[in-house]
C-alpha positions as CSV (number, residue, x, y, z in Angstrom):
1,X,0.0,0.0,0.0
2,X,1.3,3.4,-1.4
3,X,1.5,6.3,0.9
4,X,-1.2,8.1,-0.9
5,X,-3.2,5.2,-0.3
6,X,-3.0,5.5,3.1
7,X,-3.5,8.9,3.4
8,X,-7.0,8.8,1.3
9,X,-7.7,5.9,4.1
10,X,-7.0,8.1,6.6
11,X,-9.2,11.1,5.9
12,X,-12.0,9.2,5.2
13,X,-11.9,7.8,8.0
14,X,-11.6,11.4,9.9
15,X,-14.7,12.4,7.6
16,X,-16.6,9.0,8.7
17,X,-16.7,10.4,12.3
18,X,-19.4,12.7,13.8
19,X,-18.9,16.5,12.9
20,X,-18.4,19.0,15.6
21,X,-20.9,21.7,16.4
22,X,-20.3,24.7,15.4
23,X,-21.4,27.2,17.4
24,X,-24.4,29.5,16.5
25,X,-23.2,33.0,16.7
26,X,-19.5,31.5,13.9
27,X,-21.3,33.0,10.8
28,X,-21.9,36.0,12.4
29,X,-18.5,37.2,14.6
30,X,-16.9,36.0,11.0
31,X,-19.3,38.8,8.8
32,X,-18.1,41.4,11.6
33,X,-14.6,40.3,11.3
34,X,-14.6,40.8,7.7
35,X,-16.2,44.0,7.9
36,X,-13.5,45.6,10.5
37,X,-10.6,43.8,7.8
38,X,-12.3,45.4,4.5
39,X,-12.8,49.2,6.6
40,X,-9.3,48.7,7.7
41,X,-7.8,48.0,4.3
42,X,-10.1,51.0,3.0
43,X,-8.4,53.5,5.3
44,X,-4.6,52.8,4.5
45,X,-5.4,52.4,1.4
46,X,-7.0,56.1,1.8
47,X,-3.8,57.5,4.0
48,X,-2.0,56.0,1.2
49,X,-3.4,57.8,-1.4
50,X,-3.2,61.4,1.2
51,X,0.8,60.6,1.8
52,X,1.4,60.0,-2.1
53,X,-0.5,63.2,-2.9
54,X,1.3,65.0,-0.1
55,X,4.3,64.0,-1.8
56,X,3.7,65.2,-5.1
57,X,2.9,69.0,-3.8
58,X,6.2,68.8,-1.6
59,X,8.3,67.8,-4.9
60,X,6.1,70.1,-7.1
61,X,6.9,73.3,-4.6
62,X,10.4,72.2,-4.0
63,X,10.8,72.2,-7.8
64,X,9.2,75.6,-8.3
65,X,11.1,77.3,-5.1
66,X,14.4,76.4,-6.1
67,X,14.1,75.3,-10.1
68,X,16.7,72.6,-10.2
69,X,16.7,72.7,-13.8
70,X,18.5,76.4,-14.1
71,X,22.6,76.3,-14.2
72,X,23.5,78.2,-11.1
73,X,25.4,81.6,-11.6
74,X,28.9,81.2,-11.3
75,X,30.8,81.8,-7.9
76,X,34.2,83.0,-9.9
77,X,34.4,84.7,-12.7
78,X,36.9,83.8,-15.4
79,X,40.5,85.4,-16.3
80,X,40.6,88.1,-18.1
81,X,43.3,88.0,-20.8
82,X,44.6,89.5,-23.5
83,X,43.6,93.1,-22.3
């Protein structure tokens, strides 16, 4: 007898046996349960969204303040010659 043989014994014979009880109120603590996960995964998903968008204004009026994209004016100026 192969091992998967035994193993199909085995739970049929644990599904053979009486079932527990389960108790009355299961179907309803699991709805609530549920209910708290899905409003909990709706609010980080919200303060997600607020940090990403606070982000985006930070970098948008850090790039307007100090516009990276300009060279900045030179601290020396260069050697006059041939005067």
């Amino acid at each position: 007898m192969s091992g998967s043989w035994r193993r199909e014994d085995d739970v049929r014979r644990m599904l053979e046996t009486p079932h527990p009880q389960v108790p009355a109120e299961l179907a309803a603590r699991a709805a609530e349960r549920g209910a708290r996960l899905l409003r909990l995964r709706r609010v980080l998903r919200r303060l997600w969204l607020l940090t990403a968008a606070a982000a985006v204004v930070a970098f948008t009026v850090w790039a307007v303040v100090a516009q990276p994209w300009q060279v900045p004016p030179a601290e020396t100026t260069p050697p006059l010659d041939g005067w």
